[in-house]
Steps between C-alpha positions, in 0.01 A plus 500: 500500500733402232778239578829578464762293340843522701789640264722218517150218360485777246866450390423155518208511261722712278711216390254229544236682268781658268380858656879620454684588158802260602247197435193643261329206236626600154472167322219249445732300665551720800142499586432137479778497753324731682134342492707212644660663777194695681277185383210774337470849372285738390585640128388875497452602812752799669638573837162627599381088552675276719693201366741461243441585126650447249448899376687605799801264395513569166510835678780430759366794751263437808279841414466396144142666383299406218482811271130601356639435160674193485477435157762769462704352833809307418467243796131462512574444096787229601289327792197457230782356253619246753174410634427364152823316424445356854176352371608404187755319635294325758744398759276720762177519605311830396161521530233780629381318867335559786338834511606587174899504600712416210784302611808325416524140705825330501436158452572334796222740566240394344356178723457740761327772290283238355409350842340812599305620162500231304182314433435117453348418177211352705380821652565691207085508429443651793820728464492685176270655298347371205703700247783403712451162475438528113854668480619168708368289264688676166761513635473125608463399187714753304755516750639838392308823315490837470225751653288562210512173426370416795232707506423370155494122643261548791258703328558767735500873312536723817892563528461594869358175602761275339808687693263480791480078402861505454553711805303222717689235349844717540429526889452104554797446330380298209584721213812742415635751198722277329593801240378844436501638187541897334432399123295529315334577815499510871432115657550265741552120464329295715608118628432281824755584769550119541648474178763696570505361883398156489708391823419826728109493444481124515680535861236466760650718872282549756354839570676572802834420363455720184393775760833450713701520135381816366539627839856380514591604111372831592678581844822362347527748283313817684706419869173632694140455426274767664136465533308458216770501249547118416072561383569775320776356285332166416110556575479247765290600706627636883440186701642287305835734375541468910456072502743499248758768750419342831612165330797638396568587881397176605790343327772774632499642132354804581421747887163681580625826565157627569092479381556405109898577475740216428848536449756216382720363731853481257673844527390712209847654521630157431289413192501844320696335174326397238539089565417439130751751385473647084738231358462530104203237377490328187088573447558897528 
C-alpha cells in the first residue's frame, strides 16, 4: 500500500524543495542556495522520485515530469546548464554516489556523506578494483585530467571499464567532475574530491552521528518521513535510514508516528518560508 503524504507536509515540501513557482532555482546562485538549504539533492530526477531535485526547482511545480526528449526541453536544458556551472564553480559537492545517485552535497554535508561511503586509504586494496585503483593512482599523481586521458595513462583501452573505475572511485567519494567540456568534444575533467574539500573529508564523525544528520537534513526539509523513503533518497540501506530517524526522536527533534514514519516536531506551518530567502549574490 502506498503511503500517503498529508496535504499540508506537501505544501511544506513545496517551499522547502522550491516545488512552487513563487520560489523556483533560476540562477547558479539560487541553487547553491538551495543545495544548502535541504543539505542534498538529486540533479535530474522528477516528481516521480522522492526528495528534492534540483529539476523540479528549476521547475517550480510539484508534478514536474521529465519529457522523453529533453534535449529539446527548456528546463531539463537549464538544470543540465546549472549542474555544470555548479561544478565548475566548486562550492558544492556533486558527485555520482551510492547506488549510482548523482547528488549535490552541501558542504557542511559532506563529513557525514563521507562517513558512510567513504573509504580509508588503507582498505582501499581490498576495496576497489584494479583498474580502479590505477585511476587512483593518475590521478594521485596528476591531480586533475580528462577521460581519454585517463584511459591513455592506465593503459586501459575499454571505455566502459574506466567510467566503471571512475564510477567506483565516484561512490567512495575520492574523485569528482571538476569541469565538463562540449568542444572540441564531449568530456569530463576529473580531480580528487579532497582538493576541492580538504576540511570536510579530512573531518573524521562517527557513523552513528552522520546517520542521525542525514536523517535530520532530510526530515527538515520533507516535514514527514514515511517508510522507506529516507533509503530511497540516499541509498542507505533500511536499517540504518531508521538509526539515523529513531535518533532524531531520541533527542525530541523528531515523533514516531508509526512503523518507519517520522515527522518533525517544529510546525511545518511555521517554517514554510524560505529561511535563506533569494537576496541578490555577488557570484551569480
Amino acid at each position: 500500500m502506498r503511503n500517503v503524504i498529508p496535504e499540508e507536509i506537501e505544501e511544506y515540501r513545496d517551499a522547502r524543495w522550491r516545488r512552487d513557482v513563487t520560489c523556483q532555482v533560476e540562477s547558479v546562485g539560487q541553487a547553491e542556495r538551495f543545495v544548502e538549504q535541504v543539505g542534498f539533492a538529486a540533479c535530474m530526477t522528477d516528481s516521480r522520485r522522492a526528495g528534492p531535485s534540483l529539476y523540479v526547482a528549476v521547475c517550480g511545480r510539484r508534478d514536474a515530469v521529465m519529457p522523453r526528449n529533453v534535449q529539446k526541453d527548456p528546463e531539463a536544458s537549464q538544470t543540465w546548464h546549472l549542474k555544470d556551472e555548479i561544478l565548475r564553480r566548486g562550492h558544492v559537492y556533486y558527485a555520482k554516489l551510492a547506488r549510482g545517485k548523482t547528488m549535490f552535497i552541501a558542504p557542511r554535508m559532506v563529513p557525514y556523506f563521507q562517513a558512510i561511503w567513504g573509504v580509508r586509504r588503507s582498505a582501499e586494496p581490498q576495496r576497489f578494483s584494479t583498474n580502479a585503483r590505477a585511476v587512483l593512482r593518475v590521478l594521485r599523481r596528476e591531480w586533475e585530467m580528462a577521460t581519454a586521458d585517463l584511459r591513455a595513462a592506465t593503459g586501459i583501452r575499454d571505455r566502459a571499464a574506466v567510467t566503471s573505475a571512475i564510477d567506483e572511485l565516484q561512490a567512495a567519494m575520492l574523485v569528482v567532475p571538476s569541469e565538463v567540456l562540449y568542444r572540441p568534444k564531449f568530456t569530463y575533467i576529473w580531480t580528487l574530491g579532497v582538493g576541492r574539500f580538504p576540511d570536510q573529508l579530512r573531518r573524521r564523525v562517527s557513523r552513528d552521528v552522520a546517520l542521525r544528520e542525514i536523517a535530520r537534513a532530510f526530515l527538515s526539509g520533507a516535514g514527514l518521513t514515511v517508510r522507506g523513503e529516507l533509503a530511497r533518497v540516499t541509498g542507505l540501506s533500511r536499517t540504518e535510514a531508521g538509526r539515523g530517524n529513531r535518533a532524531l526522536v531520541a533527542e525530541g527533534y523528531a515523533t514516531m508516528l508509526g512503523t518507519g514514519v517520522y515527522r518533525l516536531v517544529a510546525s511545518p506551518q511555521a517554517e514554510r518560508e524560505d529561511p535563506l530567502g533569494d537576496e541578490p549574490s555577488d557570484t551569480e
